[in-house]
C-alpha positions in Angstrom: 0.0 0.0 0.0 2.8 2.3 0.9 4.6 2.1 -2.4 0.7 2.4 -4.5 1.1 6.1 -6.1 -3.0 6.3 -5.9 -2.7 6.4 -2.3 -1.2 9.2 -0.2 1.4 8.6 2.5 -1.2 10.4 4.8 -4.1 8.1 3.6 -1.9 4.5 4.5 -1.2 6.3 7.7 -4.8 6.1 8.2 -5.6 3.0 7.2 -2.9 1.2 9.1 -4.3 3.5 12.0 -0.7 4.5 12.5 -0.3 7.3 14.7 3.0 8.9 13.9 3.5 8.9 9.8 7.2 8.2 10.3 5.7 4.6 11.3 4.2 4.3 8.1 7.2 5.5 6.3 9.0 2.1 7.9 7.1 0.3 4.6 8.4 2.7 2.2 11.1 0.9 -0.3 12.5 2.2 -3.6 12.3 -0.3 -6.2 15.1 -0.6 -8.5 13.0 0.3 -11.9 11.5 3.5 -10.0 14.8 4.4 -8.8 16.0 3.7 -12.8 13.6 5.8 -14.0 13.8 8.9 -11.8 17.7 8.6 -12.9 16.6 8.9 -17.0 14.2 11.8 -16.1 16.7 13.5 -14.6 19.8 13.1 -17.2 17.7 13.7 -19.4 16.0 16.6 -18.5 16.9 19.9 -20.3 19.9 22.1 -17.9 18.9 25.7 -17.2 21.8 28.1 -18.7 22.8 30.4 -16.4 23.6 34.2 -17.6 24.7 37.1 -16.3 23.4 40.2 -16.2 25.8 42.4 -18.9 26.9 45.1 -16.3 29.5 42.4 -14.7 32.8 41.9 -16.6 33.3 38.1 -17.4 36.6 38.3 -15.7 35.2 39.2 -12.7 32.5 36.2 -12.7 35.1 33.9 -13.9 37.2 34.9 -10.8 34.8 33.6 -8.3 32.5 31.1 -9.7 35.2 29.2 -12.2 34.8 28.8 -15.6 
């Protein structure tokens, strides 16, 4: 029940009549194909590009963040 995405961590709490949802969170195991598939969603998500305003000099920013 813990691991059935129709059901809220919340609502098994419930119906197990668990008190304290960290209880309920004892049932909670990642299976290897979710765990596989959150990995390709996120390589394969598209990366923000980060820009600087114009006003800095790209030596300055270069300094302190690396490039």
């Amino acid at each position: 029940m813990a691991n059935d995405p129709s059901l809220t961590l919340a609502q098994v709490r419930a119906i197990l009549r668990h008190s304290d949802l960290a209880t309920t969170g004892h049932y909670l195991n990642a299976r290897v194909e979710d765990l596989f598939h959150a990995l390709q969603q996120y390589y394969n998500r598209p990366r923000i590009m980060l820009a600087f305003a114009p006003c800095y000099d790209p030596e300055d920013v270069k300094a302190v963040f690396g490039g």
